[in-house]
N, C-alpha and C positions, 0 to 999 in steps of 0.2 A: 851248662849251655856252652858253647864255644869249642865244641872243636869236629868235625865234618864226619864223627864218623860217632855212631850209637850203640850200647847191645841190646839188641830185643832179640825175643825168640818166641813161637809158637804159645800161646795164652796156656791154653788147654792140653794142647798135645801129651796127656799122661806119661810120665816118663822119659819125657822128652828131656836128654840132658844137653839142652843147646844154648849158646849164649850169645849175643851178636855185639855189636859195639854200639852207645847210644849215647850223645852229649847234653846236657841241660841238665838243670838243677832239680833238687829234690829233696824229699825226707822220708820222711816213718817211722813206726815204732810200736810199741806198747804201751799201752798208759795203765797207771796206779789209780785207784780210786779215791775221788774227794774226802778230805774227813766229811762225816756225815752233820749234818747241825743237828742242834738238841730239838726235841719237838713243843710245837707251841711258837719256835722262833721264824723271823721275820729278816732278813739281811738290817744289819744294824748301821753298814756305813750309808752316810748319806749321799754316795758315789755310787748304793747301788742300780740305782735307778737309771743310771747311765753303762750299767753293766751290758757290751753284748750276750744276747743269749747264746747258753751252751760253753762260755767263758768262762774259765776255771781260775779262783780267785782267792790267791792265798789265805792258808789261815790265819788272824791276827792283824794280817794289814788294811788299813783302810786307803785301796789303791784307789788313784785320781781319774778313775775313769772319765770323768766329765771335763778334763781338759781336754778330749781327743771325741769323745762321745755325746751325743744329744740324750735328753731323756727318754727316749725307743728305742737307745744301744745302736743311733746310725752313726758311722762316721760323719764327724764335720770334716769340709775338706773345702769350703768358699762356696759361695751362693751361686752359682755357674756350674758347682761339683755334683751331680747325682749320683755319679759314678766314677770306679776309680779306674784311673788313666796312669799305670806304672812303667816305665822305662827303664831299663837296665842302659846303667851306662859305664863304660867297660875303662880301663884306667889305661889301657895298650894302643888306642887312636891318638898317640901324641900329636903325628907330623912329622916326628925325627925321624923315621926311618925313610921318609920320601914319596910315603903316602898321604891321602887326604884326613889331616887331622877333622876329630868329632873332640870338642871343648867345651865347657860347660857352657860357654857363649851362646853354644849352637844347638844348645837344649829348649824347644818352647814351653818356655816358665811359666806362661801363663795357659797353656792347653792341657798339663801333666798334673797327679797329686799326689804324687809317689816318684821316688830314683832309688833302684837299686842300683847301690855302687859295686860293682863287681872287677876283683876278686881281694879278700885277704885270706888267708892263708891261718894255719897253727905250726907253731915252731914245733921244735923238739923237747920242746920246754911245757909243751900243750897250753902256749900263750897264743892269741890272737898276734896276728904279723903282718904288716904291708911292705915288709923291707927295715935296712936299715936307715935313718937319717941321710941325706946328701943331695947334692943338686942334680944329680940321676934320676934319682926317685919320685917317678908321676906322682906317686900319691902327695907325699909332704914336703918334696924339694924342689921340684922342678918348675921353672919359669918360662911364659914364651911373650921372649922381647918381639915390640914392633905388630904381635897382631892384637888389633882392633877388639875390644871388649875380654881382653886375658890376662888385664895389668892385674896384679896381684893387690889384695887389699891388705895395707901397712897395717892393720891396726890386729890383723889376726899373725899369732906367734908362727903360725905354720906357711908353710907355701902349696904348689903343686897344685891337683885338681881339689885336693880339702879350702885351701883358702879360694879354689873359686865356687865351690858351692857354699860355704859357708857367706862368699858376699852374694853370690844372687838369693842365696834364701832371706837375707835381710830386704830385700825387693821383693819378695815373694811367700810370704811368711805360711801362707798355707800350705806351702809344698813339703813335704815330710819325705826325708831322707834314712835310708836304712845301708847299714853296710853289709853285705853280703859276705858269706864265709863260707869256700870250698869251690862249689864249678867241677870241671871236667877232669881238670890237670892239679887241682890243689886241695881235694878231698884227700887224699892220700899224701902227700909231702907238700913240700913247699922248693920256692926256688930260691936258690943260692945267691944270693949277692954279689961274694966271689967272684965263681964260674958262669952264672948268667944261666943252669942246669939246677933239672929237676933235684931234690933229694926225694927219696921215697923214706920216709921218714914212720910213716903210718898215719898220719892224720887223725882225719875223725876215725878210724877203725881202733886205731891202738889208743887215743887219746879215751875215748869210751869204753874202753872193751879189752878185757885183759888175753891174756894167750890161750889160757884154759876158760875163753868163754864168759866169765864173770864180768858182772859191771867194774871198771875201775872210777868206782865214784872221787875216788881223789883227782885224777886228770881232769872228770868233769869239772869238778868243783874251782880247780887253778883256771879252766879254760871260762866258766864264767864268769869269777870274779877279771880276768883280763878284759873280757868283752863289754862287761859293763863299765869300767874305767876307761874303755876306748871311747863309746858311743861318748861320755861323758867329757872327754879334752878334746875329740874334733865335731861335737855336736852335729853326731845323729839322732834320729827319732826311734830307733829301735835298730834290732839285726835280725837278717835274713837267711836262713838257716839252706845251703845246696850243697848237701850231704849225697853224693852219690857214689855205694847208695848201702842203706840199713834194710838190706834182705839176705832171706836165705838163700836165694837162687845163686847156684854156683857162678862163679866169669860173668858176674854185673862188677860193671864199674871198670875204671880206664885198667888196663891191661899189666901196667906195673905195678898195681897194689893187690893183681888176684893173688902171687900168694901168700901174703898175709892175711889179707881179707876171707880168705876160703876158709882157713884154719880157724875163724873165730865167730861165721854166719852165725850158728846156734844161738850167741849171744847178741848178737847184733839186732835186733827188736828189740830186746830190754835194755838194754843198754841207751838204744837211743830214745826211748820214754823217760827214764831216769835224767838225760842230757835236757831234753826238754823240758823236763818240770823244774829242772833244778836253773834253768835259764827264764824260765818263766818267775820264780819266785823270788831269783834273785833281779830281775829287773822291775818286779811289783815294789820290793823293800828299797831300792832307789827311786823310782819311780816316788813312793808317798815321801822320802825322803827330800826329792827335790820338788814335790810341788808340780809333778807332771807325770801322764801314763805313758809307758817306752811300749812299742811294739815288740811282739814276735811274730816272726813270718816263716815260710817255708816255701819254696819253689816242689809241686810235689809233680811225682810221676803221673802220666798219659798210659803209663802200657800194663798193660794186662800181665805182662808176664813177671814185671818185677812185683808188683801188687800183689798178686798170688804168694809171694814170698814176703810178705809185709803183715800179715794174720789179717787184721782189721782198719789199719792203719789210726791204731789207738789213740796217737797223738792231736786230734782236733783240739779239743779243750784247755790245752795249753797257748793258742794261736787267735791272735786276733783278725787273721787272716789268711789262707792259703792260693797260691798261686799256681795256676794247675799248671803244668808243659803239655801243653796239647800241641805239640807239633813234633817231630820226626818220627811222626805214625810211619811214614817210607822213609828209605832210604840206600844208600847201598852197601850197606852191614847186611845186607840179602840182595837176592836178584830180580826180586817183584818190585813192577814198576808202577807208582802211585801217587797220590796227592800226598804232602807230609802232615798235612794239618785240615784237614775235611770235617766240615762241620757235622756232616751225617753220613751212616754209612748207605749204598745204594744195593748190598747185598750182591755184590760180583766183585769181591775183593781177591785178588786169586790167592792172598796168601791165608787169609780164613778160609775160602775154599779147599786149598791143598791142607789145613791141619782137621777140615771136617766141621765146621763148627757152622755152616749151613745148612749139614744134614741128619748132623748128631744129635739124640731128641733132644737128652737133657741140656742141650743149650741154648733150646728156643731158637734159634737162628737167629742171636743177638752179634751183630758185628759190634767187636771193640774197638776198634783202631781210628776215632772220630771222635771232636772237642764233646758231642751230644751226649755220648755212652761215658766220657770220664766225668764232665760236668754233672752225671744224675750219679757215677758211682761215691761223689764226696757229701750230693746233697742226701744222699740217704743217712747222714748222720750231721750233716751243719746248714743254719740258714742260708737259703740263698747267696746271700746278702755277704757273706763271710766268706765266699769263693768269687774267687775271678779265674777266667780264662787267659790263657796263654795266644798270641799270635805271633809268628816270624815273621820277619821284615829282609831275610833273607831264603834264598832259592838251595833246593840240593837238584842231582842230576844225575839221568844216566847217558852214556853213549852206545850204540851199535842195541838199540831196543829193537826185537822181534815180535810181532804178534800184538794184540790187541786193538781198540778203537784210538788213531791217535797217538798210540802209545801206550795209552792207559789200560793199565793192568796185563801189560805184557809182562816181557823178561829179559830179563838183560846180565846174563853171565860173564865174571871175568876168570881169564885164566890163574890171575895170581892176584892175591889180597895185599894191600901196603902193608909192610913190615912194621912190627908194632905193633897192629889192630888185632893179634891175638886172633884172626878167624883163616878159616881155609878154604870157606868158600863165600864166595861177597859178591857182589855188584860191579859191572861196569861201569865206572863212576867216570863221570863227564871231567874233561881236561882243559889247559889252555884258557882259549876267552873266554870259556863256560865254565871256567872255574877260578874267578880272578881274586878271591877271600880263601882262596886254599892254604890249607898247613902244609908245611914239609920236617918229615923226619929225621932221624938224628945225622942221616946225611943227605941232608937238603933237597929230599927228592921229595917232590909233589904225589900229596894224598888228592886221588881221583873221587871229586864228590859232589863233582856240581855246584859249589856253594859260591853263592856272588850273594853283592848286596843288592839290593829290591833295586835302588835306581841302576845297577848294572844290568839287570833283567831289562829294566824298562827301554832301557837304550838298545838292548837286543830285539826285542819286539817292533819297534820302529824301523831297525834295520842302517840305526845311525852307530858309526864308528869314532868313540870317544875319545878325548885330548889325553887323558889318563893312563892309557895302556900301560905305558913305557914304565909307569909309576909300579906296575904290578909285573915287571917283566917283560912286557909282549910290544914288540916292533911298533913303532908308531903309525906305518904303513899295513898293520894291520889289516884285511878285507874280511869281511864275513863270508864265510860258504852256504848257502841255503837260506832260505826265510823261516825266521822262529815266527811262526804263527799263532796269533793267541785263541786258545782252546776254554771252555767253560763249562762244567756240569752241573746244573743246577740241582740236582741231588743231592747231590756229593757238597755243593758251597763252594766248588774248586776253581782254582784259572790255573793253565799250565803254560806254557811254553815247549810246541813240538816241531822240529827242523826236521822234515820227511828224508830230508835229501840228509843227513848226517844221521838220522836215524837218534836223534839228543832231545830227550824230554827232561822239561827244568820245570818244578814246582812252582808257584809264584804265591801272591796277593796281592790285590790291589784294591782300586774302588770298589768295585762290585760287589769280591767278596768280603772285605771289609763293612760295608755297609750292613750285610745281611746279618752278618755275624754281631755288628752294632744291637739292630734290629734284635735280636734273639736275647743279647743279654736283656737289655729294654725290658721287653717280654715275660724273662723270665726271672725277673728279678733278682738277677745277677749282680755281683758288686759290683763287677769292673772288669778291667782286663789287662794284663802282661804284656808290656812287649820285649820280647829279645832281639835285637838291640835297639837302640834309637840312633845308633849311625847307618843302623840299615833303610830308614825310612827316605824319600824321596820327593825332589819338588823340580820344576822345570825351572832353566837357565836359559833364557830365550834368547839371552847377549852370545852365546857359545852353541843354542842348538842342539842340548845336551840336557837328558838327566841329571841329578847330583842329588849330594844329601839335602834332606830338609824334612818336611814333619807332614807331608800331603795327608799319611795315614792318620797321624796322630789327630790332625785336624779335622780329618773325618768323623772320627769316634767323638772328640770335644762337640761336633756339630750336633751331634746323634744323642750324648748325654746331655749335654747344661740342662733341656728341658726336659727332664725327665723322670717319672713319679720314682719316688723314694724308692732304694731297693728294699729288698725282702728281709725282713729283722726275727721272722719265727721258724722253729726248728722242723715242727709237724703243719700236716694240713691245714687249712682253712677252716673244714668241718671234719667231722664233728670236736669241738673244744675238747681241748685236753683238760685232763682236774687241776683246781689249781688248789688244791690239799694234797701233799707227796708225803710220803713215809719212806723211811730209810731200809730199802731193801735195794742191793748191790746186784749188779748183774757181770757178767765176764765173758768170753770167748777165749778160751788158750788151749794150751795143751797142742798146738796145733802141729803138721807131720812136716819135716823140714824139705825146701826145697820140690826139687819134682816128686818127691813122694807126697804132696800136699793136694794131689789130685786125688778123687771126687775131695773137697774141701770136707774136712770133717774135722773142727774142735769137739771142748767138750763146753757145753754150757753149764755155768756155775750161777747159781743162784742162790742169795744170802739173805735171811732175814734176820736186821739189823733192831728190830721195833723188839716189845716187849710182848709181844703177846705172838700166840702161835697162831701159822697160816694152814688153814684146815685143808685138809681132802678138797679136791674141787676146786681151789683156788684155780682162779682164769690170770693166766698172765698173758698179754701183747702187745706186739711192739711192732715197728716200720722197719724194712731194710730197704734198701734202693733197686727200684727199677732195671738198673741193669745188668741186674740178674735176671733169668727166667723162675718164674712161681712156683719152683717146684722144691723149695725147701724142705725137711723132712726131719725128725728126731728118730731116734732109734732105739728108745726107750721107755716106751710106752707111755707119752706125755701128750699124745694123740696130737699132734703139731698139724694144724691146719692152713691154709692162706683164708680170710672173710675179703680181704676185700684186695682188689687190683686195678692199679692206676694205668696199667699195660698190661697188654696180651700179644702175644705173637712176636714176628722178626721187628726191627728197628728201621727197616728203610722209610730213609726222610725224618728218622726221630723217633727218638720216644717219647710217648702222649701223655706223662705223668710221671710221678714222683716215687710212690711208696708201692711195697705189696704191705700187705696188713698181716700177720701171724699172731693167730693164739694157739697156748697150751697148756695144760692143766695137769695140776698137780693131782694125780690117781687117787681116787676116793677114797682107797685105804693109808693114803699117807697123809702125813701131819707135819711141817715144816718147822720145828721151836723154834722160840727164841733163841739168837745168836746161832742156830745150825744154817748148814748150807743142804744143797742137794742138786748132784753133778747131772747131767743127760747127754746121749752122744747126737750130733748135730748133723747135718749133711746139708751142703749145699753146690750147685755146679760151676760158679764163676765167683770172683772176689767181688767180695763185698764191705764198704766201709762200715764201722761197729753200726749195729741196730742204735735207733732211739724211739723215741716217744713211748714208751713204756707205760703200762697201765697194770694197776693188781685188782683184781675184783673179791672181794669175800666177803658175805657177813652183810649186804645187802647195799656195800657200799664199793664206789670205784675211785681210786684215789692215782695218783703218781709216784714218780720216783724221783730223787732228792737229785739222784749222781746225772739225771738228764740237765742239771744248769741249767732250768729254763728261768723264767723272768715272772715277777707278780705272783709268788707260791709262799704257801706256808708249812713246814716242818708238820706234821701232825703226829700222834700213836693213833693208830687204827683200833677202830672199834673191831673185836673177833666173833660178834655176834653169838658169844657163851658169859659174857661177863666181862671181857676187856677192858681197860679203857674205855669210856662212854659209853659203852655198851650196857645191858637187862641184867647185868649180874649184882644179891644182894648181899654180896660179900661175908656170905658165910657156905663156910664149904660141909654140904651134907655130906659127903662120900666118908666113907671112913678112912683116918688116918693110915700114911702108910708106914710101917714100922720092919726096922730088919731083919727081923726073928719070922716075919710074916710070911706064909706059902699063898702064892695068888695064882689062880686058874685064870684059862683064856675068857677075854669079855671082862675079867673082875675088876670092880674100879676103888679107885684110892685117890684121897688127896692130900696132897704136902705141898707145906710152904707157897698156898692160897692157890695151887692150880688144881686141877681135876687131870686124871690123867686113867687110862682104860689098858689092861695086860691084852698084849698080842698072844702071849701064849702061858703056857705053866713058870714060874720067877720067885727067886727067892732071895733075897739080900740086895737084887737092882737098884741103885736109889731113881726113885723117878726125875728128871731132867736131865740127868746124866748119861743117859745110855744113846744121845742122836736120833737121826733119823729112821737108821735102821736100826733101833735097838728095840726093847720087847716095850718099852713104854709108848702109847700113843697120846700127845698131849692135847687135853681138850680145851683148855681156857684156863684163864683167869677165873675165880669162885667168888 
């Protein structure tokens, strides 16, 4: 998050080697699969019960989930809390530089249940970093004499903004604090102390991920045990993971870590599953140690196009929560001019339009570039309840906009892109008053991007000229040129800001769409919501006649949650019930094609059975993927892959009207899955999609589950195989005749060893039965 400029690039455009600039936190990865539990068992801690589902929960420790969780895996967060209210608050609003400081003073403690503290950093050292010690140092040195509610609390060893949120959290105990790690500018190095200048160091890329690709789990390993000993001396509640970013797609991510980063993509999904689990298990083993459960979080991606270079975004399971960035859907890392953060698409997005993706079949005319389409791409693999939405609190912009209604969905080209941004063709990005939160580059020249804070918008829209200017540069005699008039699409969930007369369209939010967006999580049983920042939020000054900071937004949303029925705590539908008898068969998506070559989406599906007994011919396996996608998934290996059932059909204008498509497939009549084999199938699908779940296996007259879905209230089973299996009609004595090595066996001849039955594919002689896999000449029939 933080810096005016994004890369996104065409979702789908096959081949399309393009990459644009994009700021906001994030994550991804690959994940390992759970050990499997033995069958017959029952989760043995008495914290499981407060386990959320889908929660992946080391093996051995009995994590305290129930300090943090109620017995339905909701978050506790204070009897007012339904939903979570998170705010990012940034360590760079001191005041010293002569702008309007944001202090933890001026955090509303009692409307928030969450602060991401943003940023620290990874040394060189692949330690966690905020700087060195000193009275410079927002984070733990710095003091501000004389203003009202920032005296520093004596009795904490630290200073800066840690000893002031450490004393308001003693006032505020429900609030749970997590430090964040990485951003726009400190994913890749960190800043010098010194020189007051980036280093490009490598960050999360080389800290994870060695040169040739491979995991460097030793970096991992120093960089967690650092993090954990941080949260633990300046008591946070967990850390917040804004890795941007863990894909293949070439030129993601700020511009002076592509190339390093490019050199090492291949590995970067595994790498960062391996980061996460090893952060996850090592805050579970502190966590029981002290007597309380640490979060992990993630700020994840909005866009489609880094997604697509993420496989599945395997990582849920390690997360007690992820934070979507559903905003810099626009911006001017291109020259399409649009909402940044639109809750629905309206189907006339002109930059979907220009890559095809309204008329191209296999995409259903699903627009992606809206909170609705990312919000159903996470739920297709986690509770409601375990995703929040992202909202801005500040404006981007363009100048000299051409064409469209308003503005909207016109164009707006510039002749020359900011230096740095790494693009050569970008946005006319709005200047001046319309851009008073701007960066400037390494020689101090202003990045064109439109970006203010919400209450500088608001005072745009009135048409009042603020005491502040001077603070951000601009002449105090200041005048406005043209009336920003405020614009709305009820489609879309959008408010903009369009001056006819400058031709300057500026993104907004305010009450309205605030509200709605309230309304929707409500709804749809959403945890909560992000906001980036909370110095961008706004209240009126009626002594000045002026906007300024305050929490008008934040208050909207607290008005919108206290009352409001519990979120969503289950993975799958409502109906029909899932089993709550799972058996240990493993499922996977990899293999996947790197980059732009990852267009039509085509893993390979692996499928493991983990149980003791063989999964016959015929076997129905299905499972949910998310909605947004279009239904037209497909295998390519004769595993007859169908959709049964669909929550949606057709385009996305105004939403989409449910959650899952439904997939079954079946293992071919003439095959036999053993014990411990697997059996691979190639996949296809047309947009990203987060890992399948709700998993179901049918055989043998019976429909059971699968263990690695984490769900809640299950038991471990061995499956009956309907030949004698476990539970199963079998009188455990095997007629067939033994199978011996000296033995010539024709096709159909059957034999049994070592209590199974097993039937020759074709002419075999010295084969030992169980041995020869799926594709070998043995077919196994059962247990005997």
């Amino acid at each position: 998050m933080l810096s005016p400029t994004r890369t996104r690039a065409s979702l789908l455009a096959a081949g399309a080697a393009v990459a644009a600039l994009l700021s906001g936190s994030l994550s991804a990865g690959t994940a390992q699969a759970a050990p499997a539990p033995e069958a017959g068992t029952t989760a043995a801690s008495p914290h499981e019960s407060c386990r959320p589902e889908g929660l992946y929960s080391t093996p051995g420790v009995d994590v305290p989930y129930c300090t943090v969780y109620d017995n339905q895996g909701r978050e506790k967060m204070g009897a007012d809390h339904q939903r979570r209210i998170i705010g990012y608050f940034t360590n760079w609003r001191t005041g010293k530089d002569g702008r309007p400081a944001y202090l933890a003073n001026n955090i509303p403690w009692n409307k928030i249940t969450h602060i991401n503290y943003a940023f620290a950093a990874i040394d060189s050292a692949n330690k966690i970093t905020v700087g060195a010690d000193g009275p410079n140092n927002p984070n733990t040195g710095m003091t501000w004499p004389g203003v009202a509610g920032a005296e520093m609390d004596p009795a904490v060893p630290y200073k800066g903004h840690f000893n002031q949120l450490t004393k308001f959290k003693k006032l505020h105990p429900d609030v749970k604090t997590l430090i964040s790690v990485g951003g726009w500018t400190d994913t890749g190095g960190y800043t010098d102390d010194a020189t007051g200048k980036r280093v490009n160091s490598g960050g999360f890329y080389s800290m994870t991920t060695n040169a040739d690709g491979s995991v460097n789990q030793a970096g991992i390993n120093t960089f967690a045990d650092s993090a954990v000993a941080f949260i633990k001396k300046y008591g946070f509640n967990g850390v917040d993971i804004d890795y941007e970013y863990p894909t293949t797609m070439k030129d993601a991510g700020h511009p002076a870590d592509w190339t390093l980063a490019n050199g090492r993509r291949a590995g970067l999904v595994k790498s960062y599953a391996a980061l996460m689990k090893t952060l996850r298990e090592k805050l579970d083993r502190a966590g029981a140690a002290d007597g309380k459960h640490y979060l992990l979080t993630v700020a994840a991606p909005s866009s489609g196009y880094l997604l697509r270079g993420m496989e599945t975004f395997q990582v849920q399971k390690y997360l007690d929560y992820l934070n979507i960035m559903s905003y810099d859907l626009h911006g001017t890392w291109n020259e399409h001019v649009g909402p940044q953060a639109a809750l629905f698409d309206d189907g006339k997005d002109s930059e979907l339009a220009g890559a095809g993706v309204y008329t191209t079949s296999q995409y259903g005319g699903i627009g992606y570039l809206n909170t609705d389409w990312a919000y159903h791409y996470f739920r297709g693999s986690m509770p409601a309840g375990r995703i929040n939405i992202g909202l801005p609190s500040y404006s981007r912009g363009w100048k000299n906009v051409q064409g469209g209604t308003d503005g909207l969905w016109g164009k707006s080209a510039a002749t020359n892109c900011p230096a740095g941004s790494g693009l050569t063709k970008c946005g006319d990005g709005a200047v001046g008053i319309d851009n008073i939160w701007h960066e400037t580059d390494n020689n101090g020249v202003e990045a064109p991007a439109g970006f203010n804070p919400m209450w500088h918008a608001k005072n745009l829209e009135r048409g009042i000229v603020p005491d502040y200017l001077p603070k951000f540069g601009l002449p105090a005699n200041t005048s406005l040129t043209g009336t920003y008039t405020r614009k709305y699409d009820s489609t879309l969930v959008a408010p903009w800001l369009w001056n006819a007369q400058k031709k300057v369209f500026l993104t907004t939010e305010d009450e309205q769409s605030i509200a709605a967006k309230a309304d929707y999580v409500v709804n749809k049983g959403i945890g909560g919501t992000m906001m980036w920042e909370l110095a961008g939020d706004f209240d009126w000054n009626a002594a000045k006649g002026q906007f300024e900071q305050g929490s008008a937004l934040t208050s909207a949303m607290y008005d919108k949650f206290k009352a409001a029925a519990p979120y969503g705590n289950k993975k799958s539908a409502p109906a029909p019930a899932m089993p709550t008898d799972v058996i240990n068969v493993d499922v996977d998506f990899g293999q996947f094609a790197l980059g732009d070559s990852n267009y039509p989406i085509s893993p390979k599906l692996k499928i493991t059975n983990n149980t003791k007994v063989a999964l016959p011919g015929g076997t129905e396996f299905q499972f949910d993927y998310a909605t947004s996608a279009p239904n037209n998934a497909k295998d390519q290996s004769g595993f007859g892959t169908t959709i049964v059932r669909s929550d949606h059909t057709g385009n996305n204008v105004g939403g989409l009207k449910g959650d899952f498509h439904r997939v079954s497939l079946k293992l071919p009549a003439w095959q036999t899955l053993a014990a411990g084999a697997s059996v691979e199938l190639d996949f296809v699908y047309y947009s990203p999609v987060s890992t399948p779940s709700n998993w179901t296996v049918t055989f043998g007259g019976k429909t059971y589950g699968i263990a690695s879905d984490l769900a809640r209230g299950v038991t471990v089973v061995e499956p009956t195989d309907g030949s004698g299996g476990p539970g199963g009609p079998g009188n455990g004595t095997c007629t067939a005749p033994a199978w011996t090595a000296t033995g010539e066996y024709g096709t159909n001849a059957p034999v049994s060893h070592k209590g199974r039955n097993y039937k020759a594919k074709w002419w075999t002689k010295g084969d030992e039965p169980g041995t020869t896999g799926q594709w070998g000449v043995w077919t196994d029939l059962g247990a005997c």
